[in-house]
C-alpha positions in Angstrom: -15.2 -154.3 -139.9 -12.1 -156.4 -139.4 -12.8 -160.4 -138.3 -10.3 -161.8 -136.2 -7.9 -165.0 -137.2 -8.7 -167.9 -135.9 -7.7 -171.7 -136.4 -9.2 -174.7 -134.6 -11.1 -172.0 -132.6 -7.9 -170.3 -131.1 -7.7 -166.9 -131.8 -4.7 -164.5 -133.1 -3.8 -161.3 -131.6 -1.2 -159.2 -134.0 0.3 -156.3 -134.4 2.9 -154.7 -137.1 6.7 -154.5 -135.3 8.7 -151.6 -136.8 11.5 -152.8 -135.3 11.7 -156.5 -136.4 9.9 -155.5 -139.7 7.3 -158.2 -139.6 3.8 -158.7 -138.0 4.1 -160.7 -134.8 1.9 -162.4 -133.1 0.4 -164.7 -130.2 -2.7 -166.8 -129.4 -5.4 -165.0 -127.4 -7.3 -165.9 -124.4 -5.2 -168.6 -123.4 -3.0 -169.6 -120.7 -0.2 -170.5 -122.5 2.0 -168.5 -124.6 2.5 -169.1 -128.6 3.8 -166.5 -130.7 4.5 -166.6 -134.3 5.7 -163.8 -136.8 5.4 -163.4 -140.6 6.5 -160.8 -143.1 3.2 -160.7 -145.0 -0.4 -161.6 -143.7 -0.1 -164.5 -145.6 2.7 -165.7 -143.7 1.7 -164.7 -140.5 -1.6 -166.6 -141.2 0.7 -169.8 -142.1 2.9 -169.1 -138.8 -0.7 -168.7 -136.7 -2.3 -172.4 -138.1 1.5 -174.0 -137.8 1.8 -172.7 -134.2 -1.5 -173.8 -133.1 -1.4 -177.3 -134.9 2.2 -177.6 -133.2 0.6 -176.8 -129.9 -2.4 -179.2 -129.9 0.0 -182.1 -131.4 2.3 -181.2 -128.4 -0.1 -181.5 -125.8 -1.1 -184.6 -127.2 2.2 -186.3 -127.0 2.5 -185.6 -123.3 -0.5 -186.5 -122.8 -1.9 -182.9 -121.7 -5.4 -181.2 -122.0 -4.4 -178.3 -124.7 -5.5 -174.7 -123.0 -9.5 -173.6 -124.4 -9.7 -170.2 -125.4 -11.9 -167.7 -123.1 -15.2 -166.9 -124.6 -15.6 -163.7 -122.6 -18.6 -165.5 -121.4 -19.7 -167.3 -118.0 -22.6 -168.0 -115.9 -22.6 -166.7 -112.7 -25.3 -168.2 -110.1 -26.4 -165.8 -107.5 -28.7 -165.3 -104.9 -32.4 -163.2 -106.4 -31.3 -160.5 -103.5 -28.1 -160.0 -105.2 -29.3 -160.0 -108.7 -31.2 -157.2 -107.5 -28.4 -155.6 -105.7 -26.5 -155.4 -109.0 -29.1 -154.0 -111.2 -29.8 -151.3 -109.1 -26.2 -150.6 -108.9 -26.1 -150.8 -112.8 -28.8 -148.5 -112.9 -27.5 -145.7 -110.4 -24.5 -145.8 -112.3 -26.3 -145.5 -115.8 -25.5 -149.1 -117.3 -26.7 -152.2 -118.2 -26.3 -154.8 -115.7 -23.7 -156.4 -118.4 -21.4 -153.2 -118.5 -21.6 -152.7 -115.0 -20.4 -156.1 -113.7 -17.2 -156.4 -116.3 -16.3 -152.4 -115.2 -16.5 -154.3 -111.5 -14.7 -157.0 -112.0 -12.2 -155.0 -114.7 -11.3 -152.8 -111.7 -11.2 -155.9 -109.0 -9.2 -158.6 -111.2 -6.6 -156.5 -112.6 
């Protein structure tokens, strides 16, 4: 099982380029875009923490809140009847009320 990089609680996102012959990579869940690359995971790793710690000490010099990462949680406050509503939804469609609502919002926010 494979953990993911992370720095400062950002996380890193990367993949192996054929083409540039490196790993490149960017900052998940976030607004904002950072990239980085590295020949080795060692350097990539370096390029990750540089590129985040640039990031945050940009944002503070102008004075900006830096982007948080998404958790790929939230609470949701809803009406009992509709708490309902969605678990017998979930259940006519054979999931949990979890897998049912990201499928529903999956097909709705994309």
């Amino acid at each position: 099982m494979s953990k993911p990089m992370t720095h400062k609680g950002y996380s890193a996102r990367i993949e192996y380029s054929d083409e540039d012959g490196c790993f490149v990579g960017r900052v998940a869940g976030i607004r904002d875009m950072i990239t980085f690359h590295g020949e080795s995971v060692q350097d990539v790793r370096q390029a990750f923490e540089e590129a985040v710690d640039f990031y945050l000490a940009s944002c503070s010099e102008r004075g900006e809140a830096p982007n948080k990462p998404f958790t790929g949680r939230f609470m949701v406050r809803i009406s009992p009847e509709l708490h309902s509503a969605i678990a017998m939804a979930a259940k006519r469609n054979h999931k949990s009320i979890n897998a049912w609502i990201a499928e529903t919002c999956s097909n709705h926010a994309a």
